[in-house]
C-alpha positions as CSV (number, residue, x, y, z in Angstrom):
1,X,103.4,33.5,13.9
2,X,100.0,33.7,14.3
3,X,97.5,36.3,16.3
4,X,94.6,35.4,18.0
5,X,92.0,37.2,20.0
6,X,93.6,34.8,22.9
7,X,97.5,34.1,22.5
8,X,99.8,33.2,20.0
9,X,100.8,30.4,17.9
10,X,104.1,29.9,16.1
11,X,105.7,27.3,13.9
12,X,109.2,26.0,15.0
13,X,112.1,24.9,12.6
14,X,111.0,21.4,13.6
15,X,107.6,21.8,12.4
16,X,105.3,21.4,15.5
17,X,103.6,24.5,16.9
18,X,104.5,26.6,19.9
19,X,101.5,28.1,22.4
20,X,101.7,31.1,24.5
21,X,99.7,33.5,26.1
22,X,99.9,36.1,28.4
23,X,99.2,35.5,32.6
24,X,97.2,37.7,34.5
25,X,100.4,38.9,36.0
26,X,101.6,40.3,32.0
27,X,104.3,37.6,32.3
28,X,104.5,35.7,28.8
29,X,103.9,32.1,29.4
30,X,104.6,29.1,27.1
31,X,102.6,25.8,26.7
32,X,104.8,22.8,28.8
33,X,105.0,21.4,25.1
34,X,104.8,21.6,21.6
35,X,102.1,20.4,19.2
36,X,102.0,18.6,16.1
37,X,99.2,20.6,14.5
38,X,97.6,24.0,14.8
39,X,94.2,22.9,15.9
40,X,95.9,20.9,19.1
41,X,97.3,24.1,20.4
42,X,94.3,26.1,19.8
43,X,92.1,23.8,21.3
44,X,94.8,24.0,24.3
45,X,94.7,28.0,24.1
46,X,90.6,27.8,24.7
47,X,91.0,25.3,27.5
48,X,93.3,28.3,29.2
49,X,91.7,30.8,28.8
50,X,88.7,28.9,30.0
51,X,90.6,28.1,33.3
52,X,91.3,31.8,33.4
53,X,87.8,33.3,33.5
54,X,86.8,30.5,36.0
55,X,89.6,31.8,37.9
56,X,92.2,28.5,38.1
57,X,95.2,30.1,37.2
58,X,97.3,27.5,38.9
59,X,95.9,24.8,36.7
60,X,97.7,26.1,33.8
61,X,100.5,28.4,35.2
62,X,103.1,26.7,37.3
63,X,103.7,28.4,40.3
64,X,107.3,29.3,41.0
65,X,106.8,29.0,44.9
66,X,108.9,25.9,46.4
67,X,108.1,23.8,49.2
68,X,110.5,25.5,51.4
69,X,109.3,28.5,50.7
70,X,105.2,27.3,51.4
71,X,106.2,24.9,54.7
72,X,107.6,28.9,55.8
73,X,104.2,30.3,54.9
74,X,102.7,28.2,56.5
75,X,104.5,28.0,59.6
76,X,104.6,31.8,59.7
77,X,100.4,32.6,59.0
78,X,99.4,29.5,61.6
79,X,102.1,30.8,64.5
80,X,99.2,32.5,66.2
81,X,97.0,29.9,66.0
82,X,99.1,26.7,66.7
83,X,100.1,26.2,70.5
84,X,104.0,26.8,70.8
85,X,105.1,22.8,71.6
86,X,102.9,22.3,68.3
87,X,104.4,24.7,66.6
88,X,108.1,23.4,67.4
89,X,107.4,20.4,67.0
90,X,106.2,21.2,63.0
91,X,109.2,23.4,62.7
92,X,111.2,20.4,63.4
93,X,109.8,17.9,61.7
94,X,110.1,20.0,58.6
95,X,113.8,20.6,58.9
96,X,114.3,16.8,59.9
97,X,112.4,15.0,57.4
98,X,110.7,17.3,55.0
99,X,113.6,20.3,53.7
100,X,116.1,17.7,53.3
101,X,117.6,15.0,51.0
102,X,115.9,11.5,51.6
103,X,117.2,8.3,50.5
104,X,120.3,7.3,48.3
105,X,121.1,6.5,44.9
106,X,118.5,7.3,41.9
107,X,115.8,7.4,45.0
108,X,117.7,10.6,46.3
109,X,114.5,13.2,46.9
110,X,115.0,16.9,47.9
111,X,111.2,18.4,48.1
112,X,112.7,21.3,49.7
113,X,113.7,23.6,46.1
114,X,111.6,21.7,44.0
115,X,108.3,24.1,42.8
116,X,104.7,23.1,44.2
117,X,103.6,22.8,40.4
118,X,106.1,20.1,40.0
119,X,105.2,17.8,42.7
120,X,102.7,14.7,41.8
121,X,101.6,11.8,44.2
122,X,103.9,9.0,42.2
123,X,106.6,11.3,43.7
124,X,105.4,12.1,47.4
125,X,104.9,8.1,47.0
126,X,108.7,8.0,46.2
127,X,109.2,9.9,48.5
128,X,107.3,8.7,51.8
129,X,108.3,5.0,51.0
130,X,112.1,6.4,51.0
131,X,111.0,8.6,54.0
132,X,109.7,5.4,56.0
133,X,113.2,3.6,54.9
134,X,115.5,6.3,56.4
135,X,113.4,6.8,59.6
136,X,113.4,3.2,60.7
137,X,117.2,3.3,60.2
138,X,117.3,6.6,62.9
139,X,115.5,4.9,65.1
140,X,117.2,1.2,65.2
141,X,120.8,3.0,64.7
142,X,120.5,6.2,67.1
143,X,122.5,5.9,69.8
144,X,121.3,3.9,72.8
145,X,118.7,2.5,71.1
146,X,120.1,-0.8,70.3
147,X,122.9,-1.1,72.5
148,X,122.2,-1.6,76.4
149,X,123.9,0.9,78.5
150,X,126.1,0.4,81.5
151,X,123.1,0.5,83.8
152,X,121.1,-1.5,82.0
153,X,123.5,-4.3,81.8
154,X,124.5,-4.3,85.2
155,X,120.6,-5.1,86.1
156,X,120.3,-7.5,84.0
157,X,123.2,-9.6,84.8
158,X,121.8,-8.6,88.5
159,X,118.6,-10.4,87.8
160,X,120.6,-13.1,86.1
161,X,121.8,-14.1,89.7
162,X,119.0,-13.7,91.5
163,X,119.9,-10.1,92.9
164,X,116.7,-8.1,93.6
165,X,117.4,-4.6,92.4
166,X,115.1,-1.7,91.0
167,X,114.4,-1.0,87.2
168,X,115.1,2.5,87.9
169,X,117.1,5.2,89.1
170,X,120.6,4.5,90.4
171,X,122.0,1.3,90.1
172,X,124.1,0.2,93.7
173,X,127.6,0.4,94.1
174,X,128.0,-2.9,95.0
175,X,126.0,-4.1,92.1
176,X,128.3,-2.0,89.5
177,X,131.3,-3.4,91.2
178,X,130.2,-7.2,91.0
179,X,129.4,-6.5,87.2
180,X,132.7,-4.9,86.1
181,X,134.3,-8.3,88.2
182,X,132.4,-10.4,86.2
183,X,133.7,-8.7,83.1
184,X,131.1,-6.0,82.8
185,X,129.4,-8.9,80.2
186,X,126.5,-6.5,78.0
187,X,123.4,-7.5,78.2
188,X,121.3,-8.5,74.9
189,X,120.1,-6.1,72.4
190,X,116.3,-5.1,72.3
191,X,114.8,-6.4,69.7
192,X,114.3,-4.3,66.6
193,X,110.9,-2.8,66.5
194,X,109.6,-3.1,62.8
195,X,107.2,-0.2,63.4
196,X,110.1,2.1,64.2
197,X,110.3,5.0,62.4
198,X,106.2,5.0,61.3
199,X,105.3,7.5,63.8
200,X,107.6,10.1,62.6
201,X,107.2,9.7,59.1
202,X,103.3,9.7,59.4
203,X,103.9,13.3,60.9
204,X,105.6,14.7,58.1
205,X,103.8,13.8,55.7
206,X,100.6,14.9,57.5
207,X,102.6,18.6,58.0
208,X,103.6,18.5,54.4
209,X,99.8,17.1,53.1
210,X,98.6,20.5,55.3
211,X,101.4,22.9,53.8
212,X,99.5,21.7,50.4
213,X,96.2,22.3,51.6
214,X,97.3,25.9,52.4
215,X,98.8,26.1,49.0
216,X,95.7,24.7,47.3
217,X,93.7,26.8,48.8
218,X,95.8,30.1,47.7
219,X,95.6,29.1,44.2
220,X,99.1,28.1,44.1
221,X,98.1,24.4,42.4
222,X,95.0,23.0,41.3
223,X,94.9,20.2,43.8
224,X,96.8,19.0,46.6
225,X,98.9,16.1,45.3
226,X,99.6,14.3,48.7
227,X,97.0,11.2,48.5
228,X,99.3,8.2,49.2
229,X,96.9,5.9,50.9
230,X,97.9,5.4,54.6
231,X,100.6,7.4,54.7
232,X,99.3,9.9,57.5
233,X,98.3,6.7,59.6
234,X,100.1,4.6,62.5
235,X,98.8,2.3,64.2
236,X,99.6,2.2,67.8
237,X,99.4,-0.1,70.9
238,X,95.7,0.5,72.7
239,X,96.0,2.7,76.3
240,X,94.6,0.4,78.4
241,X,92.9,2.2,81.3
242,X,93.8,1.5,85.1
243,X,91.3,0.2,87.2
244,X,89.9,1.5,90.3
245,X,91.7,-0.2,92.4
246,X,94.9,-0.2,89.6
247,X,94.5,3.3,90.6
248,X,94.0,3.5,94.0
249,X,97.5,1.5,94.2
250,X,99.5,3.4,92.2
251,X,98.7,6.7,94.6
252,X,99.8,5.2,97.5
253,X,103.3,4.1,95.6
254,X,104.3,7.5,94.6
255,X,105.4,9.9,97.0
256,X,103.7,12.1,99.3
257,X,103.7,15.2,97.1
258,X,102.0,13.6,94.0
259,X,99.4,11.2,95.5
260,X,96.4,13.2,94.9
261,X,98.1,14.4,91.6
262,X,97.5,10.6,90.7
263,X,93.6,10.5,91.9
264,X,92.8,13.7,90.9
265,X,94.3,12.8,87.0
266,X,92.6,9.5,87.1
267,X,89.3,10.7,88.2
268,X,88.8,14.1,86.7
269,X,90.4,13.1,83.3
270,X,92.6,15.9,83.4
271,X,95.2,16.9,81.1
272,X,98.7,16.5,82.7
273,X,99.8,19.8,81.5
274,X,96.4,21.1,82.9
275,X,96.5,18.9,86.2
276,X,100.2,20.7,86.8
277,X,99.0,24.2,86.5
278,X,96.4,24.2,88.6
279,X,96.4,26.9,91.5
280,X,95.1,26.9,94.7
281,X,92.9,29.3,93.5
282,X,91.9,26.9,91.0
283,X,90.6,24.5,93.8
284,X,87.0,24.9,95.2
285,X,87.4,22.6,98.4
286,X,83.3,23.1,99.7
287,X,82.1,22.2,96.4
288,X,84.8,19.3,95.2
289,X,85.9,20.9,91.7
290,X,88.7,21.8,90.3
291,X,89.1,24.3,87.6
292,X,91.1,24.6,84.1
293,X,91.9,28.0,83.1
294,X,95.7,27.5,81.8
295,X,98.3,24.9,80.9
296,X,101.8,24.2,81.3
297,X,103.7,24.8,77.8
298,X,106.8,23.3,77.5
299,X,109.6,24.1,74.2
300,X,112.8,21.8,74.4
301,X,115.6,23.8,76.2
302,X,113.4,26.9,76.8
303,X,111.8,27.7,80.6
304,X,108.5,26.4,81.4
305,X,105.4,28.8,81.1
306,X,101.6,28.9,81.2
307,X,99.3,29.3,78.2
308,X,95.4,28.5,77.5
309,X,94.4,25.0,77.3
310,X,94.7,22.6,74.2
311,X,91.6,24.3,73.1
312,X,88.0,26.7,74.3
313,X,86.4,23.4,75.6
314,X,89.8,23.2,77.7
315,X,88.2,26.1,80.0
316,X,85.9,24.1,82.2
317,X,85.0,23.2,85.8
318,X,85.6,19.0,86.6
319,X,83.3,18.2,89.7
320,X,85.4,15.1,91.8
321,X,84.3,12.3,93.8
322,X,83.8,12.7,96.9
323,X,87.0,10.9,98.3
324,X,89.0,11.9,95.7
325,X,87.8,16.0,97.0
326,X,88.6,15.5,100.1
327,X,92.1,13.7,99.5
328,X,92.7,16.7,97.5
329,X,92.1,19.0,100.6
330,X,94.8,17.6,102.5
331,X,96.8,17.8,100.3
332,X,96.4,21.7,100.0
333,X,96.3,21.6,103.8
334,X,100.0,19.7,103.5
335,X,101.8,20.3,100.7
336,X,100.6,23.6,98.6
337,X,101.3,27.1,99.6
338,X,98.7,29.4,101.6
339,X,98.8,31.8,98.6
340,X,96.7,31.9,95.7
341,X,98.6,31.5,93.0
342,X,100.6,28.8,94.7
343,X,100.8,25.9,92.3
344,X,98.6,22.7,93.4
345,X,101.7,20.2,92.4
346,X,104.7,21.9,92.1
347,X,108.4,20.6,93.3
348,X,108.9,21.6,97.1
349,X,110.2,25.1,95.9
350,X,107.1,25.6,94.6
351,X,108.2,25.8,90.9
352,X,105.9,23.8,87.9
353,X,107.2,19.9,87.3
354,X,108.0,20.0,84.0
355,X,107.2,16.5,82.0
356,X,110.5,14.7,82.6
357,X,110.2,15.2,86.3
358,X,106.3,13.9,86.3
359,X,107.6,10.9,84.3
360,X,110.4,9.7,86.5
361,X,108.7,10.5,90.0
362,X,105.8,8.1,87.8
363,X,108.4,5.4,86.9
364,X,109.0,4.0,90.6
365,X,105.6,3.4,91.1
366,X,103.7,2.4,88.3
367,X,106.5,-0.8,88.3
368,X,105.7,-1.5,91.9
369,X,101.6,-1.7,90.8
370,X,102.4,-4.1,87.8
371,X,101.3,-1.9,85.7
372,X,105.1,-0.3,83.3
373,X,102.8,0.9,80.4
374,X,100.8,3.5,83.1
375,X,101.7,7.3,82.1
376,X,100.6,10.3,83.2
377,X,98.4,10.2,80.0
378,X,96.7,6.4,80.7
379,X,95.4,8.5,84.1
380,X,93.5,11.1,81.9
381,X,92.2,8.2,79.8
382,X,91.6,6.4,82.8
383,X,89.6,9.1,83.8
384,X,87.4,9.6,80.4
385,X,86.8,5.8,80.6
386,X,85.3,5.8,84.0
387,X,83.4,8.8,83.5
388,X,82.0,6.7,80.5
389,X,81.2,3.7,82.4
390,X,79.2,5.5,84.8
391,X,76.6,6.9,82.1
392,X,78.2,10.0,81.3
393,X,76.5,10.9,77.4
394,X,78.5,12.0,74.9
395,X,78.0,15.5,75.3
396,X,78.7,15.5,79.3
397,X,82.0,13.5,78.3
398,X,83.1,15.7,76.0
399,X,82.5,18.7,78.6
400,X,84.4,16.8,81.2
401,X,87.7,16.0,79.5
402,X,87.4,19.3,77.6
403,X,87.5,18.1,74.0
404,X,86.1,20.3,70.9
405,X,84.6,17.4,69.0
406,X,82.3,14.5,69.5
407,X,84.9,12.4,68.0
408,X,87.7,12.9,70.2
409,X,85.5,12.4,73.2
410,X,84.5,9.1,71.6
411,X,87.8,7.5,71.6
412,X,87.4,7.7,75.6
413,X,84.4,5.2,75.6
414,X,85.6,2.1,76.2
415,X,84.0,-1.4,76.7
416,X,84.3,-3.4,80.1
417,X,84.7,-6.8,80.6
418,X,82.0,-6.1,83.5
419,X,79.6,-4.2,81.9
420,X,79.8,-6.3,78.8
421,X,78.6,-9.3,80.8
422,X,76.2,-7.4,82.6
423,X,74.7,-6.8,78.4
424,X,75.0,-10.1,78.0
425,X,73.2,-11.2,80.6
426,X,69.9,-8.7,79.7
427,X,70.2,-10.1,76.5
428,X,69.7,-13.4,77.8
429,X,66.8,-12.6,79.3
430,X,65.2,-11.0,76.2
431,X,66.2,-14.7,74.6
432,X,65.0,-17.0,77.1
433,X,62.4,-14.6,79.2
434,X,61.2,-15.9,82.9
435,X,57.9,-15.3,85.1
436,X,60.3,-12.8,87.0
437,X,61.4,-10.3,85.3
438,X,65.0,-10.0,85.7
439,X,66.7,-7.4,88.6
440,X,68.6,-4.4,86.5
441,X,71.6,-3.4,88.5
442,X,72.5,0.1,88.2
443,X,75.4,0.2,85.5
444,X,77.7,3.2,87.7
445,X,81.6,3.3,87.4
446,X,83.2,1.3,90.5
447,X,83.2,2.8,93.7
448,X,85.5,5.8,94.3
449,X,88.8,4.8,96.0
450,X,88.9,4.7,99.4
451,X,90.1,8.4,100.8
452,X,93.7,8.4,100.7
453,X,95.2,10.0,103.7
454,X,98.0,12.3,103.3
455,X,98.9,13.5,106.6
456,X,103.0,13.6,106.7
457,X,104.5,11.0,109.0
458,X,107.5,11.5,111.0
């Protein structure tokens, strides 16, 4: 054995030479291999104990910390700083896809015990390609996803025969009955979606690329070994925004209560957790605005409650148009509560509409308008868009929607078929210019919607 002013180096029965040295924690730590001469492993000693005084201990002492254990810390260090759906939503997709077995065969991968040290992007490659694999097959195997249910196949062998009923809610009696005489026959199988799947494995590898950051960043490994190109990325369908009068429709389709919900949402570009807390104290009738203070938080099987917006710039006062104000009032005058706290758009008992409520009191409507793809999400973006189209910069959009960043405002801004031409056409003139100068018109958003009365009927 030999003694150095900086670890040790011994000879082994077979000849090559050992390394070791001791960690800043006194815990005697061996080279991950052997040498075949001296001079290799003390030139690998001096590169240590280099790393050591610069302060990278995790670039030459593996950590012992597993990724279960660093997708806990950091779950547990971020809970104050993540918004509670966010938070169980991570919490599940790292017991669904990440701290479990993925694939089969020699592509079986458990990151869950393995150490953080051990982990290198040929094997989160492994592992995301067997991720995407086992995902699709959830999604095209999972109950109901393939296979039409009773309801469904009564409509369709409805429509099949020229029978007019609705794509939602209950199917009739009648219609059920004629089905099962026909010999209840099962109507075809969607089609499988070849994107199925991408969505959720895109979001756990994002959580488990973040839990690497964290770890990174603690010293617990050198560098973050999740760069598999794309792998955080999905591509989705684009949210086409309603139009005016797409919009001015689909309010007088839904029912009485949520009406105004619909204008207000499409021209304030409101968050639907947001547009479903406000109170009536939240509503400043004189001056036309509404303002965000809280949010509706939702957690699967847990009550709904209030909590601060998505973010700071979710605290902000949203001036309406002027039709879209005063629809608003009656509204208050019809359907909210006198008191102050009474919620804006709640259910008649005055409690908050949770999400699958607002969707299926949507679902009616947005079929009668033509227009299946509208959620209560396309009306915030329907909002944003607008706001865009009538000259709103980048900075008042980003104040109106209540976004942090310039960049998540921008994906608001839209182009027009309308204003596009209206481009086109002044660049026409600059081509071919005439002795009269061209008349600008003034590039505004379409006129407000007509003022939607909501007096009850009898």
């Amino acid at each position: 054995m030999s003694r150095r002013e900086f670890g040790q180096i011994d000879r082994q029965r077979s000849g090559r030479y050992r390394a070791r040295f001791t960690g800043p924690d006194g815990r005697l730590v061996s080279a991950p291999r052997t040498f075949a001469r001296r001079r290799e492993a003390a030139d690998y000693l001096a590169r240590v104990r280099g790393e050591l005084l610069a302060g990278n201990t995790a670039a030459v002492i593996p950590t012992r910390v597993t990724v279960a254990e660093a997708v806990d810390t950091y779950l547990r260090t971020n809970s104050t700083r993540l918004r509670p759906r966010t938070l169980d939503l991570y919490r599940r997709t790292a017991e669904r896809w990440i701290l479990r077995l993925i694939g089969t065969g020699a592509a079986r991968i458990d990151l869950g015990p393995l150490p953080l040290s051990t982990l290198t992007t040929p094997l989160l490659r492994e592992w995301h390609t067997s991720l995407c694999e086992h995902a699709h097959a959830e999604a095209t195997t999972s109950p109901g996803h393939r296979v039409p249910s009773q309801a469904q196949s009564a409509r369709a062998w409805a429509r099949s025969r020229g029978i007019d009923v609705a794509r939602t809610g209950r199917v009739p009696a009648a219609v059920l009955s004629g089905w099962q005489a026909a010999g209840a026959p099962v109507a075809p199988s969607a089609p499988v979606d070849p994107a199925a799947g991408r969505t959720a494995a895109a979001q756990a590898y994002r959580l488990l690329r973040a839990v690497l950051n964290q770890a990174t960043a603690d010293g617990l490994i050198p560098h973050n070994p999740a760069r598999v190109k794309g792998a955080g990325q999905v591509d989705h369908p684009e949210r086409l925004p309603l139009s005016a009068e797409e919009v001015t429709a689909l309010a007088a389709a839904m029912p009485p209560r949520l009406r105004a919900a619909v204008l207000v949402a499409a021209w304030s570009g409101l968050r639907p957790g947001e547009l479903f807390a406000l109170r009536r104290a939240d509503v400043d009738a004189e001056a036309g605005t509404v303002t965000v203070r809280r949010s509706l938080h939702e957690l699967p099987g847990s009550p709904i409650t209030y909590g601060p917006p998505k973010s700071a710039a979710g605290c902000r006062t949203v001036a309406l148009p002027g039709s879209v104000a005063a629809a608003l009032a009656d509204h208050l005058a019809e359907h909210t509560g006198p008191d102050a706290e009474a919620l804006v758009f709640g259910k008649p008992d005055g409690s908050p509409m949770g999400s699958g409520a607002r969707s299926r009191a949507l679902a009616p409507a947005r079929e009668a308008v033509g227009r299946p793809d509208a959620t209560w999400h396309h009306l915030r973006h329907t909002g944003a868009t607008l706001a865009a189209i009538a000259g709103a910069t980048q900075a008042e959009l980003q104040a109106r929607i209540g976004h942090s960043t310039p960049r998540a405002a921008a994906i608001y801004q839209h182009a027009r078929a309308d204003r596009d031409r209206w481009i086109a056409d002044q660049l026409d003139a600059l081509a071919a210019p005439s002795t009269t100068p061209p008349r600008v018109p003034d590039p505004v958003a379409p006129a407000a919607p007509p003022r939607l009365s909501l007096v009850r009927t009898a």
